[in-house]
C-alpha positions in Angstrom: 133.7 39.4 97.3 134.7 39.3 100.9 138.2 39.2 102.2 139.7 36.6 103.7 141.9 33.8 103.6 141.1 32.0 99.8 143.5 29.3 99.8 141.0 27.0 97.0 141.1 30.6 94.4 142.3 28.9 91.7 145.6 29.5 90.0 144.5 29.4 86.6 141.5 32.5 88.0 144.4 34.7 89.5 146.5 34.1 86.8 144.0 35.8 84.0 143.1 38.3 86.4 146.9 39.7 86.4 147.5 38.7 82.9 148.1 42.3 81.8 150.4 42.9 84.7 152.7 39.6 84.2 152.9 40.6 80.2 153.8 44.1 80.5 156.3 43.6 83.3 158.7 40.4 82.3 160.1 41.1 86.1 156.8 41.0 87.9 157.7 38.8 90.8 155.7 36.6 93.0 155.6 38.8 96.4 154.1 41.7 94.1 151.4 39.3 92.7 150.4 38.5 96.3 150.2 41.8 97.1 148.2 43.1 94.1 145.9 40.0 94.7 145.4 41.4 98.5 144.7 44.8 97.3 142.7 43.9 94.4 140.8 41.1 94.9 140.6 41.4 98.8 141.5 38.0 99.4 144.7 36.0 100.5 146.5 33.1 99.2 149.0 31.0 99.8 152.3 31.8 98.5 152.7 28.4 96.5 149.1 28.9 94.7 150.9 32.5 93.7 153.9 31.3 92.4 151.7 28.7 90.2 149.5 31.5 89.0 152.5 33.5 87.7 153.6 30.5 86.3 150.2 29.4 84.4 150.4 33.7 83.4 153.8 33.5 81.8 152.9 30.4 79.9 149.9 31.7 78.5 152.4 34.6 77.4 155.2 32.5 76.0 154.2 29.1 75.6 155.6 26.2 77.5 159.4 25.0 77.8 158.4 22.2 75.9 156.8 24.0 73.1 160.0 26.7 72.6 162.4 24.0 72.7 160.4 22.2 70.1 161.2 25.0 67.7 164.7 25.1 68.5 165.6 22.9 65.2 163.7 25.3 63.3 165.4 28.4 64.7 168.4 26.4 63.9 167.4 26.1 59.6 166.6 29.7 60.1 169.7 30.8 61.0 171.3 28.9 58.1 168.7 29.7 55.3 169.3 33.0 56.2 173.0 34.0 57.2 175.5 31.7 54.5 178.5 30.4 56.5 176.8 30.2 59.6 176.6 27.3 62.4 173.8 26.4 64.6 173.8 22.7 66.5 171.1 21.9 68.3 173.0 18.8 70.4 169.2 16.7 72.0 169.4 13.1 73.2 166.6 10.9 74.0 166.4 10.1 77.4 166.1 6.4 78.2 163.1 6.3 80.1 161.0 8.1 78.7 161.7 8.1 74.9 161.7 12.0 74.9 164.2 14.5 73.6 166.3 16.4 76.2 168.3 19.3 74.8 172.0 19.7 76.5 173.2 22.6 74.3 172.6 25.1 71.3 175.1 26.7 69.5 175.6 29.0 66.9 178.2 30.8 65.4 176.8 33.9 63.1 178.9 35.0 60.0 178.4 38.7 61.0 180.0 39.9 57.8 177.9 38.1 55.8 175.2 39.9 57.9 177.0 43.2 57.6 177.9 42.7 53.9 173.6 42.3 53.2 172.9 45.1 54.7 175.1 47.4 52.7 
């Protein structure tokens, strides 16, 4: 491939390129991927196209927001299947326009000597 200015190189290309990278370093930033895409790939991008592809990388990683806060309820049950005279609140609320779930807060209180008292 030739160098040069590549500002159609897909985000979803530069992100699987660098996948290893952006899962073995949780603090790979942005300016880094550019570079690594210049010395790599030979080619240059525009900053916004790299910031999308280490976006696109990390959710390929992790999963979206929307798909972690989805299990949030379930972490919740978790927590008090699992450690008696515990609290977890998950406090959501639909928002009005769109019929979707917002979360506002999660809290949780751990019995840590329940916790302490299993593991003797």
């Amino acid at each position: 491939m030739e160098g040069g200015n590549h500002p159609q190189a897909p985000a979803r290309f530069i992100a699987r390129h660098f996948l290893d990278k952006l899962r073995d370093d949780p603090t790979y930033k942005p300016c880094q991927l550019r570079k690594d895409i210049n010395r790599e790939l030979n080619i240059t991008v525009p900053y916004k196209r790299v910031g999308q592809a280490s976006e696109i990388g990390r959710q390929i990683i992790h999963g979206s927001d929307e798909e972690s806060y989805q299990l949030l309820p379930r972490y919740c049950q978790q927590i008090l299947e699992h450690n008696p005279n515990s609290t977890a609140i998950v406090d959501r609320q639909r928002e009005r326009n769109f019929g979707v779930f917002s979360y506002r807060t999660v809290y949780q209180h751990v019995d840590l000597a329940s916790v302490v008292l299993s593991l003797v």
